[in-house]
CHARMM internal coordinates of N, CA and C (Angstrom, degrees):
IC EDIT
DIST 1 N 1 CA 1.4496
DIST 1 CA 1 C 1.5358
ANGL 1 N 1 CA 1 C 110.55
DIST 1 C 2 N 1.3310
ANGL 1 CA 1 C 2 N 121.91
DIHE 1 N 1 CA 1 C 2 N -35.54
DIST 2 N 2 CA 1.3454
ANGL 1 C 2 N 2 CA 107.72
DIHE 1 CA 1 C 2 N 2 CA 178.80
DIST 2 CA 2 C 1.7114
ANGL 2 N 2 CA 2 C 107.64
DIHE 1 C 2 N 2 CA 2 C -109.90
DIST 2 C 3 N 1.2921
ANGL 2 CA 2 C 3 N 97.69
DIHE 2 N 2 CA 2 C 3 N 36.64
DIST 3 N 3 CA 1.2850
ANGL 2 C 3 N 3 CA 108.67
DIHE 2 CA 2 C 3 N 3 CA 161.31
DIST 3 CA 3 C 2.0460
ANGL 3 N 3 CA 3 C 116.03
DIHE 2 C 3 N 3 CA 3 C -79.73
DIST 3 C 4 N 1.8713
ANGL 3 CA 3 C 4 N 81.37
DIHE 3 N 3 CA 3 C 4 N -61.99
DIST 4 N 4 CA 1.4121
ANGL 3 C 4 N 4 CA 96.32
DIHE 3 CA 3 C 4 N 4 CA 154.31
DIST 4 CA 4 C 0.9750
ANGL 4 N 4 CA 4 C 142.07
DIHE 3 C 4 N 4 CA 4 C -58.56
DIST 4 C 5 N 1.4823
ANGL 4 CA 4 C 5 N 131.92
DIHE 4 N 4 CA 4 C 5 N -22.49
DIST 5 N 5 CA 1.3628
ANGL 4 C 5 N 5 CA 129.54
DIHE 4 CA 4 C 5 N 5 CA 157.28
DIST 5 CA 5 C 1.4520
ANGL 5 N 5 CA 5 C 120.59
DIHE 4 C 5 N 5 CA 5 C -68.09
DIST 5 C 6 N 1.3491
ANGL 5 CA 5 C 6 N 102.48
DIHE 5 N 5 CA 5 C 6 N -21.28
DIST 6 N 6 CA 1.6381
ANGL 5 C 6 N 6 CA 92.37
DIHE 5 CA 5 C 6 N 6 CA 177.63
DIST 6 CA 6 C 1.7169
ANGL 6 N 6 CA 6 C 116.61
DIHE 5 C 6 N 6 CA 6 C -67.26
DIST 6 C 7 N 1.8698
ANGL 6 CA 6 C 7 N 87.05
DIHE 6 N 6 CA 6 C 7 N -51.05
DIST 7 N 7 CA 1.7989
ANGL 6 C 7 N 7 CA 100.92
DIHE 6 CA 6 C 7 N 7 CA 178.04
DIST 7 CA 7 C 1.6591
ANGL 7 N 7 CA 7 C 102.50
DIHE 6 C 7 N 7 CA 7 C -36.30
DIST 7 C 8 N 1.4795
ANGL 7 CA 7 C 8 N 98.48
DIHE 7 N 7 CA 7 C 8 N -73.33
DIST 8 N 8 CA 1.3998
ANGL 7 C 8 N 8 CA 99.62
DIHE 7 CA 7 C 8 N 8 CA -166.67
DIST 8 CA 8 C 2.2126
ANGL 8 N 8 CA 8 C 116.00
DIHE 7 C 8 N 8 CA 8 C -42.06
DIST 8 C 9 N 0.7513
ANGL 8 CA 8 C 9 N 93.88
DIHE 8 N 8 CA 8 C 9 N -49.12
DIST 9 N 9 CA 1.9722
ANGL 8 C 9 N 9 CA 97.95
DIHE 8 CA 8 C 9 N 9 CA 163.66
DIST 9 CA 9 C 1.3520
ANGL 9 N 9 CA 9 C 99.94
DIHE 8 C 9 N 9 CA 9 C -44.72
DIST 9 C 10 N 0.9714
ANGL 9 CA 9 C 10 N 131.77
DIHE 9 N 9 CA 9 C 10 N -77.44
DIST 10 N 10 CA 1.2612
ANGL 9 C 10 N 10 CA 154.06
DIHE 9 CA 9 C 10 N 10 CA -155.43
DIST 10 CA 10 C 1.7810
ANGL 10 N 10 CA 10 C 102.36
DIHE 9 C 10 N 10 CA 10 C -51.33
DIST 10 C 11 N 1.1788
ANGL 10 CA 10 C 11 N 107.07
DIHE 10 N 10 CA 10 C 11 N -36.30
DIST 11 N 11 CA 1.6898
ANGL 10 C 11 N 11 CA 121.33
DIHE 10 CA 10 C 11 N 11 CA -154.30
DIST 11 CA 11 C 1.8887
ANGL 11 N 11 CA 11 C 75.37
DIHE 10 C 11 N 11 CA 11 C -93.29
DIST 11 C 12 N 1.1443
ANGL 11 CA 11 C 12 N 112.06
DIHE 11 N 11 CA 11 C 12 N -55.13
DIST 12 N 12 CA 1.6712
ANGL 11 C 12 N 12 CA 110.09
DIHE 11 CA 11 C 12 N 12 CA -157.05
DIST 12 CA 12 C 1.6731
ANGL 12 N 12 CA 12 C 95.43
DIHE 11 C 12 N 12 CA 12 C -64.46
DIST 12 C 13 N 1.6172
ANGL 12 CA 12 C 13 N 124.14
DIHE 12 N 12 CA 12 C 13 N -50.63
DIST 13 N 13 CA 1.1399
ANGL 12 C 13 N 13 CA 97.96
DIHE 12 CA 12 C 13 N 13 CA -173.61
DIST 13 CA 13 C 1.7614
ANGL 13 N 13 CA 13 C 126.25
DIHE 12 C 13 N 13 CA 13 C -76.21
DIST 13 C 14 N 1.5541
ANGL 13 CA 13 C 14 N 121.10
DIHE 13 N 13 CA 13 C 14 N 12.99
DIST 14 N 14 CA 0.8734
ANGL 13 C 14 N 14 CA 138.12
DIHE 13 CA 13 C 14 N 14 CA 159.33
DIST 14 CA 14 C 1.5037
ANGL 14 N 14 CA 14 C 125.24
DIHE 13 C 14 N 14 CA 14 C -55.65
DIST 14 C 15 N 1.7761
ANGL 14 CA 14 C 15 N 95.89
DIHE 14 N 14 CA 14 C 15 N -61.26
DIST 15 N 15 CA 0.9476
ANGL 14 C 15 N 15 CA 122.33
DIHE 14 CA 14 C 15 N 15 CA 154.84
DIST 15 CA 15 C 1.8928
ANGL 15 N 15 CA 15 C 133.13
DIHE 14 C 15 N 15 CA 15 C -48.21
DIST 15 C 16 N 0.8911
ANGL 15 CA 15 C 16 N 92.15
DIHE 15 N 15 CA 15 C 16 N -42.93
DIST 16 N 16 CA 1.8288
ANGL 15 C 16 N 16 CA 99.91
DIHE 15 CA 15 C 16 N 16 CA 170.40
DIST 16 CA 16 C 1.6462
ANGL 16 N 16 CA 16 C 107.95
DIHE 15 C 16 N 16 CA 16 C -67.43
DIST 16 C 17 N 1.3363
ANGL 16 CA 16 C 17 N 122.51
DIHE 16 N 16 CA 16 C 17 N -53.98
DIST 17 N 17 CA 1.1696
ANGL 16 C 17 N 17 CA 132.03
DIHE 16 CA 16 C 17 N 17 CA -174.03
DIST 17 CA 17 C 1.6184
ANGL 17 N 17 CA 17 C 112.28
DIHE 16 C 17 N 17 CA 17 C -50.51
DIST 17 C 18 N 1.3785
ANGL 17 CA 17 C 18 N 101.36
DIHE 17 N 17 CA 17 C 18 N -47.82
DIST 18 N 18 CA 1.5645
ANGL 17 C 18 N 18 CA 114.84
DIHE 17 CA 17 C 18 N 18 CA -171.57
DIST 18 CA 18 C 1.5204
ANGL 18 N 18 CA 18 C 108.59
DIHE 17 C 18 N 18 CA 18 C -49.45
DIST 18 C 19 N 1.5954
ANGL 18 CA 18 C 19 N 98.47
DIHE 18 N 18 CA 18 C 19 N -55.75
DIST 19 N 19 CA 1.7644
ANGL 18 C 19 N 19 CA 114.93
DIHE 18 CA 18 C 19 N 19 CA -168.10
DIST 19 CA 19 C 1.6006
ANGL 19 N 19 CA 19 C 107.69
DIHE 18 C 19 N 19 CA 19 C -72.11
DIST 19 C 20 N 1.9268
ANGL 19 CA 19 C 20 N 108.41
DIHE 19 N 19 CA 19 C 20 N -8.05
DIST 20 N 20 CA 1.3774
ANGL 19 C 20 N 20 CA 97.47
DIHE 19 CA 19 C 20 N 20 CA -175.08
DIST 20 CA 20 C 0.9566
ANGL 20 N 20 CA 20 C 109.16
DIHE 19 C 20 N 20 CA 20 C -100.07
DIST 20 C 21 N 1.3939
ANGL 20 CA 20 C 21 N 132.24
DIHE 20 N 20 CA 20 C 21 N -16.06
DIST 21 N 21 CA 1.7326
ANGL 20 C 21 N 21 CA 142.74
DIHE 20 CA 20 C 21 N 21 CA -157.97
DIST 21 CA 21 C 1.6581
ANGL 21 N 21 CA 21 C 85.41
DIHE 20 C 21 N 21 CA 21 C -119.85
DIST 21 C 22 N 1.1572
ANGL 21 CA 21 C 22 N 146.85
DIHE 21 N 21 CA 21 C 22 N -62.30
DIST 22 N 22 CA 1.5896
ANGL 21 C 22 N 22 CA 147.01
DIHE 21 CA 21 C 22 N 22 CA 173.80
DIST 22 CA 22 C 2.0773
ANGL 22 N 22 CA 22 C 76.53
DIHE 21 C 22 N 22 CA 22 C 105.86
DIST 22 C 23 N 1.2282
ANGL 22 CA 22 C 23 N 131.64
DIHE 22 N 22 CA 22 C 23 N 60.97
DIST 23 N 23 CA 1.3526
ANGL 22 C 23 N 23 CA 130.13
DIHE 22 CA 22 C 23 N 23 CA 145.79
DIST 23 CA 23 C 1.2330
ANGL 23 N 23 CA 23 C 120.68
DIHE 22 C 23 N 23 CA 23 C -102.16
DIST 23 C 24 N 1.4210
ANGL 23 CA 23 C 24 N 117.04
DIHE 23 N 23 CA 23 C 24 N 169.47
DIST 24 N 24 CA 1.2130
ANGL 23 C 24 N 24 CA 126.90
DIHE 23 CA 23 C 24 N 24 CA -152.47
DIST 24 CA 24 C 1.7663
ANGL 24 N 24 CA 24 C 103.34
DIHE 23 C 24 N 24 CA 24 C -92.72
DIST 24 C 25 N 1.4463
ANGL 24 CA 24 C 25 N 119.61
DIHE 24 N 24 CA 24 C 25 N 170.13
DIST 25 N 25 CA 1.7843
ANGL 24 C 25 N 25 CA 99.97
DIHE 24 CA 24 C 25 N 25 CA -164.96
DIST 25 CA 25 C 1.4271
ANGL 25 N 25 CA 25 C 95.17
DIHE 24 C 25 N 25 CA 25 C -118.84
DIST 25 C 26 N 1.2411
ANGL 25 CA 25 C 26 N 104.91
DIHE 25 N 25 CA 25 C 26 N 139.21
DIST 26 N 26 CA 1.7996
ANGL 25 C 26 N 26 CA 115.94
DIHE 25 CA 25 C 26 N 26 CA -177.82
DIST 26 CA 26 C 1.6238
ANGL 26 N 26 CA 26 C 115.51
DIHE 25 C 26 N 26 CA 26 C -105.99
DIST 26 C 27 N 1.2866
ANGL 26 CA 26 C 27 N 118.43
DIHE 26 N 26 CA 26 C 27 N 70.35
DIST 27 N 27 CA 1.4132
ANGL 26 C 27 N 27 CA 133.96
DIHE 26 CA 26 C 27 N 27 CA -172.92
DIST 27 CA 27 C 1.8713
ANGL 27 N 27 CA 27 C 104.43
DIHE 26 C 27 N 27 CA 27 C -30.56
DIST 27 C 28 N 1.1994
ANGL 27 CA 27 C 28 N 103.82
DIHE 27 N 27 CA 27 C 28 N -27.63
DIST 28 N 28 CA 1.6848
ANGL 27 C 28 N 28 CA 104.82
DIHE 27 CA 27 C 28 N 28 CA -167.01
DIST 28 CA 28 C 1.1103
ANGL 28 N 28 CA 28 C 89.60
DIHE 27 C 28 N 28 CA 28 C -89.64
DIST 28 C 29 N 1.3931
ANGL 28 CA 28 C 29 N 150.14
DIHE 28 N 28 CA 28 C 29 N -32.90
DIST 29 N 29 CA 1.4901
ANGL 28 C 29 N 29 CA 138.24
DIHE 28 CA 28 C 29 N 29 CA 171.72
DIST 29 CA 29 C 1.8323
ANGL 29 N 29 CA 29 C 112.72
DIHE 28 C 29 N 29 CA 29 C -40.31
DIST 29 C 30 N 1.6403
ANGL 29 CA 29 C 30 N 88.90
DIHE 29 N 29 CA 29 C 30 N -45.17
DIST 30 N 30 CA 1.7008
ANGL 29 C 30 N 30 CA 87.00
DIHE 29 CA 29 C 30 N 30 CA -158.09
DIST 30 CA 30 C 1.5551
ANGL 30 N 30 CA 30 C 98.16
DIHE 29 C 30 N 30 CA 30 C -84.81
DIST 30 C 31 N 0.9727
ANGL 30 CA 30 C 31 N 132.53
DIHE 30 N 30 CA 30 C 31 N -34.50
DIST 31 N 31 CA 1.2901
ANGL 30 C 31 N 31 CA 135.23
DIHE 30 CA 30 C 31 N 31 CA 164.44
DIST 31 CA 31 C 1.8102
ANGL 31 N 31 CA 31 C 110.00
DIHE 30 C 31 N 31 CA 31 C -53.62
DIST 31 C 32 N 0.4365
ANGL 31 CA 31 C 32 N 99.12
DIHE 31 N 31 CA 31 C 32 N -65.75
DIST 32 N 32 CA 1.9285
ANGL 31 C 32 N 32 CA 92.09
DIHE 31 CA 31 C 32 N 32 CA -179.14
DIST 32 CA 32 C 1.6111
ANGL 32 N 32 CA 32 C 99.23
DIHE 31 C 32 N 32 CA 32 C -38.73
DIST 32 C 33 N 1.3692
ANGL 32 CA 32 C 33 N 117.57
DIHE 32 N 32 CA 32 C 33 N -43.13
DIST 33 N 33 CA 1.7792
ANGL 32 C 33 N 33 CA 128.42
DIHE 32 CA 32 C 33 N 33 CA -148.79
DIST 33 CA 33 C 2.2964
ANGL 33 N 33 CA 33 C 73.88
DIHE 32 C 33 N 33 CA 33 C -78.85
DIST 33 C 34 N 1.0776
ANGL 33 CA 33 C 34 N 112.28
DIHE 33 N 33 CA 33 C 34 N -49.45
DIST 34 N 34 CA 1.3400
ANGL 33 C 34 N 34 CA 102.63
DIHE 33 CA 33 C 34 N 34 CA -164.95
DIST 34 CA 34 C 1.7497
ANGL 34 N 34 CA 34 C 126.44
DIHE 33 C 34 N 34 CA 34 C -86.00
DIST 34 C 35 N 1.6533
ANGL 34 CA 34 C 35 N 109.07
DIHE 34 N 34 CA 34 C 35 N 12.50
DIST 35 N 35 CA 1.1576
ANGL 34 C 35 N 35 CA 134.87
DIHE 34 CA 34 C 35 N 35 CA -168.67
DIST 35 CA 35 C 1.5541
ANGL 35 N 35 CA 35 C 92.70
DIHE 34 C 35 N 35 CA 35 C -120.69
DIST 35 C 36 N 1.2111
ANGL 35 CA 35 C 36 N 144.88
DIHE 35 N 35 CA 35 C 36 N -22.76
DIST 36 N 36 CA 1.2778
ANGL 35 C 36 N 36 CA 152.51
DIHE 35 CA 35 C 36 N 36 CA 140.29
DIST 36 CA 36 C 1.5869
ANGL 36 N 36 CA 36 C 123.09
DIHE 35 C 36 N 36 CA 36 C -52.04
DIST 36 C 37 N 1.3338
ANGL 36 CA 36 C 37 N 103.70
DIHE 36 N 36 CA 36 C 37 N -46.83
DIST 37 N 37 CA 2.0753
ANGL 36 C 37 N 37 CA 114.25
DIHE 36 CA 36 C 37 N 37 CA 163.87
DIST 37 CA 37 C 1.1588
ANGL 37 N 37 CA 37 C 99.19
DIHE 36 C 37 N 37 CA 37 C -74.50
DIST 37 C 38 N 0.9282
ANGL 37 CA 37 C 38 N 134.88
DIHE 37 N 37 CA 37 C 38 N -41.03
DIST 38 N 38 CA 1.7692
ANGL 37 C 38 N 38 CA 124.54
DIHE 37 CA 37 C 38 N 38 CA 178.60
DIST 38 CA 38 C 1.7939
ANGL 38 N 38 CA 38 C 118.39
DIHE 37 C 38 N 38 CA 38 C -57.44
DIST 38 C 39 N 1.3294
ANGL 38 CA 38 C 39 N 108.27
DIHE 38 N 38 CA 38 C 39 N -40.14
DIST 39 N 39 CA 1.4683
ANGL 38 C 39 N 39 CA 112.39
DIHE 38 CA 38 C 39 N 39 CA -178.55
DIST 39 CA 39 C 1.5449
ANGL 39 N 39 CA 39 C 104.69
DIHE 38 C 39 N 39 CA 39 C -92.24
DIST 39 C 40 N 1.4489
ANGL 39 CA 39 C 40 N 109.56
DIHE 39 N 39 CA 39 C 40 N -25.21
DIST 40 N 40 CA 1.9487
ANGL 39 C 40 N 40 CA 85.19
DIHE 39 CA 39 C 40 N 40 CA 173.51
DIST 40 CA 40 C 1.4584
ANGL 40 N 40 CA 40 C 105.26
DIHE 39 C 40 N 40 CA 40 C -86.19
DIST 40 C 41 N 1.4490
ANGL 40 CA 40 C 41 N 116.89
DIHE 40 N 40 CA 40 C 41 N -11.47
DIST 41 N 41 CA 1.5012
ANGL 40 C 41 N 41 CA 99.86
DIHE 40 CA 40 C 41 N 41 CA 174.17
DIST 41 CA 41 C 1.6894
ANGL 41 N 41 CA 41 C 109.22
DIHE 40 C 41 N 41 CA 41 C -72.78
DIST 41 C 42 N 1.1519
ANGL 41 CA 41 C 42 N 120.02
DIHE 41 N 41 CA 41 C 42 N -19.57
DIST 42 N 42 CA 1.4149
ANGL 41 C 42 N 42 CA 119.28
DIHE 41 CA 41 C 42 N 42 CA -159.01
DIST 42 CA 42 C 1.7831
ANGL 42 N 42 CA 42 C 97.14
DIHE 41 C 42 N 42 CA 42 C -95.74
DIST 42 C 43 N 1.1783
ANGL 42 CA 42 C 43 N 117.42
DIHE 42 N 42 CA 42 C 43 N -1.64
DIST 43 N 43 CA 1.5492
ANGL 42 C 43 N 43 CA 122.03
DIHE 42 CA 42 C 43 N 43 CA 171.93
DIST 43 CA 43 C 1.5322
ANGL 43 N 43 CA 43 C 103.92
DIHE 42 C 43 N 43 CA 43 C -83.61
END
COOR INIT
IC SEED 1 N 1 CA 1 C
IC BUILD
């Protein structure tokens, strides 16, 4: 569960950034950031 709460943060400040700068979205950014929470959770 607070796996998902992080994503979801994570997704919104993605989201904020996008609509504030008007740049384009790099799906492999946010995925790497959530393939990184996956292995320190698994430590």
């Amino acid at each position: 569960q607070q796996s998902l709460i992080a994503m979801c943060g994570k997704l919104l400040r993605v989201l904020f950034v996008i609509g504030r700068k008007q740049c384009e979205f790099e799906g492999s950014k946010l995925l790497q950031g959530l393939t990184q929470m996956k292995e320190l959770q698994a430590a």
